[in-house]
N, C-alpha and C positions, 0 to 999 in steps of 0.2 A: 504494500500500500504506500503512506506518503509519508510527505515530512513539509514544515513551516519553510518558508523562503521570504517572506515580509511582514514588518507588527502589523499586529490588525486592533493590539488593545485586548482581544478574548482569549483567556487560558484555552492551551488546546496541549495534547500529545500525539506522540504517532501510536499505532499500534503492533500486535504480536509481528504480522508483518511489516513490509515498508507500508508506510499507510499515510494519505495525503492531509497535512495540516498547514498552518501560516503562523509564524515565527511569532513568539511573544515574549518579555521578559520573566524572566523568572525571578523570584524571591523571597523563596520559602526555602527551608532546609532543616535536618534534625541532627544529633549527631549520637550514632550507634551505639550500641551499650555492648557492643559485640568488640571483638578486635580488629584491628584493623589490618590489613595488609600492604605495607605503600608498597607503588609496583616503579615508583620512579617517577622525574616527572617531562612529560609530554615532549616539552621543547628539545630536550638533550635526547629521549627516547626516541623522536622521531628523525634523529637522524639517519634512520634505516633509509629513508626516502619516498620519492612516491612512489605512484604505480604506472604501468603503461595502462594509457586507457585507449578507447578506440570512440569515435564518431557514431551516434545514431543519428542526429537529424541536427540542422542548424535553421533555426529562425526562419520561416517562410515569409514575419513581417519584419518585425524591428526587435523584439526578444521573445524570450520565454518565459512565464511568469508564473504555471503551476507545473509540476509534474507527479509524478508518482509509478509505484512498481510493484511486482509481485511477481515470485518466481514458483512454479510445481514443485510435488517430489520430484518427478523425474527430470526436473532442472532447465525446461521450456518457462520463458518470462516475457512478460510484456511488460511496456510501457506506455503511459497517457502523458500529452502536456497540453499546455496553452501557447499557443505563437501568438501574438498583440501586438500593437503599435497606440497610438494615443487617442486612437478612437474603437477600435476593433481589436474583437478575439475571434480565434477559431481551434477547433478540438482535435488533435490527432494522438496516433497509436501506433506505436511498432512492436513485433513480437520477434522473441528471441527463442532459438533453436538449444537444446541440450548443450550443443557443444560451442555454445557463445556467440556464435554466426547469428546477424541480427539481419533482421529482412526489409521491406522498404517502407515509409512510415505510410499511413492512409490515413485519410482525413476525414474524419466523423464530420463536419459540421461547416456550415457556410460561416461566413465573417457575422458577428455581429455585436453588439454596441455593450459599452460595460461602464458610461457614463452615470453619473448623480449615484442612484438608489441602487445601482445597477452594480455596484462597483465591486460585486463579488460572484459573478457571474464569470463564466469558466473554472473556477476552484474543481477539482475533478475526484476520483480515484479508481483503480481497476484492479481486477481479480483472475484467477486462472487455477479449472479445476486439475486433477491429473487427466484428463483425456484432452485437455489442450483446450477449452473452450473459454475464449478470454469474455470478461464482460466489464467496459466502461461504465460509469454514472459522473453525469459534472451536470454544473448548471448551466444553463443558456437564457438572455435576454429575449422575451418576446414582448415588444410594444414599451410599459411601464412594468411589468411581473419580469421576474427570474425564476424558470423553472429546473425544476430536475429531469434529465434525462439518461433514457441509455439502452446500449445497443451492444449487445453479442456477435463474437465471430462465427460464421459458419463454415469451418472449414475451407475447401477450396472455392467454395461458393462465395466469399466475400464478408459481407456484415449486415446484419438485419438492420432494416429501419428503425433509426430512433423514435423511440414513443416517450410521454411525459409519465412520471410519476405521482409527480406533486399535483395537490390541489389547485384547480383555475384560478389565476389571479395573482398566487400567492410570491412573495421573495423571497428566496433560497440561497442557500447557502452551505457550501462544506459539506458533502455525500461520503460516507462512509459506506465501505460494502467489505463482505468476508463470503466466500468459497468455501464450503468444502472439499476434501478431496473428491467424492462422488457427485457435487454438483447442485448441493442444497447451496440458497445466497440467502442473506438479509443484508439491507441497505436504510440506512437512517440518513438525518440532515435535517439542517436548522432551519425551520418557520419562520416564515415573519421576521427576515433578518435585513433588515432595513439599515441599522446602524452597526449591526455586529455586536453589539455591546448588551444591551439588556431587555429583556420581555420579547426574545424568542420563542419559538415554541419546537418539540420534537417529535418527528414524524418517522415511522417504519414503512416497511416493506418486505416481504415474502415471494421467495419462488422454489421451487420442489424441481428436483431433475428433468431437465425436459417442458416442465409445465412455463406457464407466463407467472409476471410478478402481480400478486394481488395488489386489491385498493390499499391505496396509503391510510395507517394509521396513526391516531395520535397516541402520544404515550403520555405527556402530561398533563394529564386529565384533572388534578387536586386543582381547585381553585386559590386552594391557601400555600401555596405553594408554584414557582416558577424554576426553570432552569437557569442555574447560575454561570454555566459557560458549557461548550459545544461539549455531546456524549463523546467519549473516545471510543475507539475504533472496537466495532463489533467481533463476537466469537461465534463461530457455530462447528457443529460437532457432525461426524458423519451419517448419527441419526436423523441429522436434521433438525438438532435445539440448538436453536440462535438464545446470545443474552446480550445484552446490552448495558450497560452502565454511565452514569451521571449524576451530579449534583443538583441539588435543589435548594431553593435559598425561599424562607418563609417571607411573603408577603405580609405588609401590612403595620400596626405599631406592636408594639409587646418587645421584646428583648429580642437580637438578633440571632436569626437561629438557621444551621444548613442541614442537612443529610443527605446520605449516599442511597442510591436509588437502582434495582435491578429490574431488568423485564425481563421473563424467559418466554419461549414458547418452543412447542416441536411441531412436527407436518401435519398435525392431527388436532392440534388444539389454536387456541387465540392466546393472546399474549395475557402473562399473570406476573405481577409485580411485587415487590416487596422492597422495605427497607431496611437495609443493611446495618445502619446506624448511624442514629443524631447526632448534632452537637454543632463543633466548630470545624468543617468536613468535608473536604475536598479532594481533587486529583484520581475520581476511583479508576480502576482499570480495569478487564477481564482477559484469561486467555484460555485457551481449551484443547484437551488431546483430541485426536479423533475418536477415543473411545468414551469420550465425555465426562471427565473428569477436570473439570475447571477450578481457576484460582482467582481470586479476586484482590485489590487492594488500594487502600488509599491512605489520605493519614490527615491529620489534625496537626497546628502549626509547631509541633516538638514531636509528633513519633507516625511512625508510619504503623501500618496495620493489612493484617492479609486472615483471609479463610478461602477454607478450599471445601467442593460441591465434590462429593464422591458421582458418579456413572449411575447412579441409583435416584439422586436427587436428593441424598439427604446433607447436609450440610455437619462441619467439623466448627467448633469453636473459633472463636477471632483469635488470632494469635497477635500478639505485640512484637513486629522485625524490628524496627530500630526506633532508639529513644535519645531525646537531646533537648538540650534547654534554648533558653529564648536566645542567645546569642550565637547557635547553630543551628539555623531550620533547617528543614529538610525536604527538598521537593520531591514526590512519590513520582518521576517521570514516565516509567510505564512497565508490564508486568509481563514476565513468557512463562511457557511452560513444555516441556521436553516432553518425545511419548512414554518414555523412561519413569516420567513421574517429579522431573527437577522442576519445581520451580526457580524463578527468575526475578528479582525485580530493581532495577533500576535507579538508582538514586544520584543526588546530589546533596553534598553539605554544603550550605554558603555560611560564612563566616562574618558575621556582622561586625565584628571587631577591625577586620583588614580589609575587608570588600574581597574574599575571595572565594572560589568555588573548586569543589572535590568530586568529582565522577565517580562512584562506584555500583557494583552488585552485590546484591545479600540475595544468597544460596540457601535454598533446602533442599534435600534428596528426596524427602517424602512427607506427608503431611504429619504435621506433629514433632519433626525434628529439630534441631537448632538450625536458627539464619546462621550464619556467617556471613560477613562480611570482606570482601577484597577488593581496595581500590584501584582503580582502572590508570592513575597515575598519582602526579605528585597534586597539590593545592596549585591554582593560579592566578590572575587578578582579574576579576571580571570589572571591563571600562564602562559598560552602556548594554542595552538591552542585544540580545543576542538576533541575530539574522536569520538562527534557524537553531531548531532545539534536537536535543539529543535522541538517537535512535537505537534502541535494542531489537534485535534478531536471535532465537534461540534457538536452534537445528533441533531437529526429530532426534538425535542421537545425543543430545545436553550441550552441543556445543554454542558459544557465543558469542556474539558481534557486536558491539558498542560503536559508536557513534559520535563526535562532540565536538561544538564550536572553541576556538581558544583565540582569542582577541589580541589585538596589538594597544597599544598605549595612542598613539597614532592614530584616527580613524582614515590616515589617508591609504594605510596601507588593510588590505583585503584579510581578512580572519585567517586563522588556518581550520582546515575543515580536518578532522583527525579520526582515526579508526587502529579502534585495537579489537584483537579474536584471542577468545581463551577455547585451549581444546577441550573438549567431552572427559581428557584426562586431567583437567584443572592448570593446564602448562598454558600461560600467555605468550601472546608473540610480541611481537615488538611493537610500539605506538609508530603508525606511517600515516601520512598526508596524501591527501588529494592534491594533482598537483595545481598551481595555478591557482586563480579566483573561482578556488571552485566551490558550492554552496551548495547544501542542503538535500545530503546524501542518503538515499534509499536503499533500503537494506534487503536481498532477496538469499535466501537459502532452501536446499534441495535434502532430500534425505541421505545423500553421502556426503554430506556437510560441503558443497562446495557455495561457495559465498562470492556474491558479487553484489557492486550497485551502478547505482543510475543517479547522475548527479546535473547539475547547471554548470557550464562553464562558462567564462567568456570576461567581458570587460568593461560592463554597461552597471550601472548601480541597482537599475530595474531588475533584473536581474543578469542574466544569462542570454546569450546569443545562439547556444547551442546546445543540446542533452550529449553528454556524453558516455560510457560505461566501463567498469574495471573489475576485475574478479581478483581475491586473492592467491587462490590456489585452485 
C-alpha cells in the first residue's frame, strides 16, 4: 500500500503493507520499560550506500504527487500514482513481474481538476491478490464532489471500467484497501473531507472473490462521537474478515475524551463494532495472518498498548509494550504481524528534552510473551515536520523492513530517506539510503522474504518527477 509524501495537518500511518498516506508531523512518543538495543546511528550506518534503482515511469505532466505499492506472495507488484501539474491530475498503474521486470505504466483516468475543495483528489492506493489480480481505489474530481473510485486488472484483457464507490455528491478523501491472498478486499476513506482536518466521516466497502464491491457503508454511526483522524490501513484474512481501526474523539462539552474503535465483518455477515478502549487514545493499528489471527495496537500519550484476536474470535487481554513519561512520548506508528505468529510494532521515542527522535521495534513471538525492544538506530535531531512518515513491512517468515525520514539542519538540503531489514533470524543489516531526493518509500514483501520498494525521485519540492524502484536482495 502507501506512505505520506506532503503535510496535510491529519495524523495518518501507513499500513501492514506499503499502504498510501500524506506526510504529517509527528509528536508523540513513550519510552520502553523494556531494554533497549542501540543498533548505531543512521548517519555513520548508512555508509553502506545506496541502492541501484531502476525507472518505472517519469511524470507525464509536471510531477508526481501520490503513489503507493503492494507486492504478492509470489513477488508480482504493482504500483499506483498521481502525475499533476497546477491544475490537473491523472491516475496511473504499473505492474511488476516476480522477477522485478516492470511493465508499461496505463492510465486509469483522464486529467482532471484538484482545485479549492478539491485538493485531495487523486490520493490513491492499490492491492494485489496471489493470482495477480491488481485492484486501484483513488479519488477523482467530478464537477464540485471528489469521489472514490476503482478499477481491477483483467489479465491480458486490460482493466475494467472504473465505477464510483462513494456516495453522490460527497468529498473524498484517502482510500485505503487490503487483499487477500485468495481475493476477498475491503476499502475505506474519508467523508466529507473538505478541509482534511475535522468532522469527517468513515465509509467501507466489501467485495468477495470474483463478486463486485457492495454499497458503501458508514461506520461512524454514534452521534456523540466523531472520527479524530483518517482509519489506518485495513486487514482482512483469507476467510474473508476484514477489521478496520480508528479513533474517535467525543463531541460536544463534558471533559475531553477519545477511544479506539474496531469494525469487523466476514462474507456472510454486516459489519459489528466495538470498543477497544477509552481515554486519552490514539494511533490504533491492525494487522492479520491469513489464518486470522490478528493484533491490534495503539497507545495513550506515555505507553503504547497491543491485544491480539485469536482465529476463533475470541480476544486475549490488553497487554502494556512500552511505557515512558511525559518527557519521552511515544508515537505507536504502525503494527505487523508474521504467519509465524511474530508480532511487530513500530515505534518512535521523541525526546522532548533535545528535540530528538529514536526509531525502533518491540517484538513478540507469541501472544502473551514479553515485547522487547530493538532500536533501529542511534537518536537524531528532528528540525521541522517530517515529509513522509515511517514505514514497516513484516514478511510471512518474521522478517522486517523499517523505513525512516532523517532531516538535515539545512532545509535547503533534501532528507535522507533511510531503510534498515532485520532477518527472520533477528541479525540487522546495515542502515542504506535511497539514493538522491528520494521521498517516501513503499515497502513491498513476498513470502521468500525478498523486499523491494517504490519511491519519488526527482528535484521539484512538489514532489517527484518520476517513480522509481529498488529491491534489497
Amino acid at each position: 500500500m502507501t506512505r505520506p509524501s506532503m503535510l496535510d495537518g491529519v495524523r495518518s500511518r501507513a499500513g501492514h503493507r506499503a499502504a498510501l498516506a500524506v506526510a504529517t508531523g509527528l509528536v508523540v512518543a513513550l519510552a520502553l520499560a523494556l531494554s533497549p538495543l542501540s543498533l548505531g546511528r543512521a548517519g555513520a550506518a548508512s555508509a553502506g550506500g545506496a541502492w541501484k534503482s531502476t525507472s518505472v515511469a517519469r511524470s507525464t505532466l509536471f510531477s508526481t504527487n501520490f503513489w503507493s505499492y503492494d507486492v504478492n506472495a509470489k513477488g508480482a507488484g504493482a504500483a499506483a500514482w498521481v502525475d499533476g501539474d497546477g491544475d490537473r491530475r491523472r491516475v496511473r498503474v504499473a505492474r511488476r513481474a516476480p522477477n522485478g521486470k516492470w511493465g508499461r505504466p496505463h492510465t486509469l483516468t483522464g486529467n482532471f481538476s484538484w482545485k479549492g475543495l478539491r485538493n485531495y483528489a487523486g490520493t490513491n492506493d492499490v492491492a494485489i491478490d496471489d493470482r495477480g489480480k491488481v485492484t486501484v481505489v483513488w479519488t477523482q474530481s467530478k464537477g464540485k464532489s471528489v469521489l472514490v473510485k476503482t478499477a481491477s486488472s483483467k489479465g491480458k484483457r486490460g482493466w475494467s471500467k472504473p465505477r464510483t464507490l462513494s456516495p453522490k455528491g460527497d468529498r473524498t478523501g484517502f482510500p485505503r484497501i487490503a487483499v487477500s491472498g485468495n481475493g476477498y478486499a475491503v476499502v475505506h476513506w474519508a467523508g466529507h473531507f473538505d478541509t482534511g482536518v475535522t468532522d469527517f466521516t468513515l465509509y467501507a466497502s466489501y467485495r468477495a472473490p470474483g463478486g463486485t464491491w457492495e454499497a458503501a457503508q458508514r461506520l461512524d454511526v454514534d452521534p456523540a462521537w466523531h472520527p479524530d483522524a483518517r482509519a489506518s490501513e485495513p486487514a482482512i484474512d483469507d476467510r474473508g474478515v476484514a477489521t478496520i481501526a480508528w479513533d474517535d474523539i467525543r463531541v460536544g462539552a463534558g471533559p475531553a475524551s477519545s477511544r479506539v474503535r474496531l469494525a469487523s465483518r466476514g462474507p456472510a455477515a454486516g459489519w459489528a463494532q466495538q470498543t477497544m478502549a477509552e481515554g486519552s487514545l490514539d494511533q490504533p493499528s491492525v494487522a492479520t495472518t491469513r489464518d486470522g489471527r490478528l493484533v491490534a495496537a495503539w497507545r495513550d500519550s506515555t505507553t503504547i498498548f497491543a491485544r491480539h484476536r485469536a482465529a476463533d474470535g475470541r480476544w486475549g487481554p490488553t497487554e502494556q509494550v512500552v511505557t515512558g513519561g511525559l518527557q519521552l512520548p511515544q508515537n505507536a506508528t504502525d503494527v505487523g504481524i508474521a504467519e509465524t505468529g511474530r508480532a511487530v510494532i513500530y515505534g518512535e521515542e521523541v525526546d522532548t528534552r533535545n528535540g530528538t527522535v529514536l526509531p525502533y521495534v518491540a517484538i513478540q513471538e507469541a501472544p502473551g510473551s514479553p515485547w522487547t525492544r530493538e532500536n533501529a538506530t542511534a537518536a537524531f535531531p528532528a528540525y521541522g515536520y517530517s515529509l513522509f512518515l515511517p514505514q514497516l513491512e513484516v514478511g510471512a517468515g518474521g522478517d522486517v523492513t523499517l523505513t525512516w525520514e532523517q532531516q538535515y539542519r539545512s532545509e535547503k538540503r533534501w532528507p535522507l530517506a533511510l531503510v534498515r531489514h532485520r532477518a527472520a533470524s533477528g541479525a540487522w543489516g546495515e542502515v542504506r539510503r535511497l539514493a538522491g531526493r528520494a521521498s517516501n518509500p513503499m515497502v513491498g514483501s513476498d513470502a521468500r522474504g525478498r523486499t523491494s520498494f517504490v519511491y519519488g525521485a526527482g528535484d521539484r519540492v512538489a514532489c517527484c518527477v518520476s517513480i522509481r524502484a529498488a529491491k534489497i536482495r
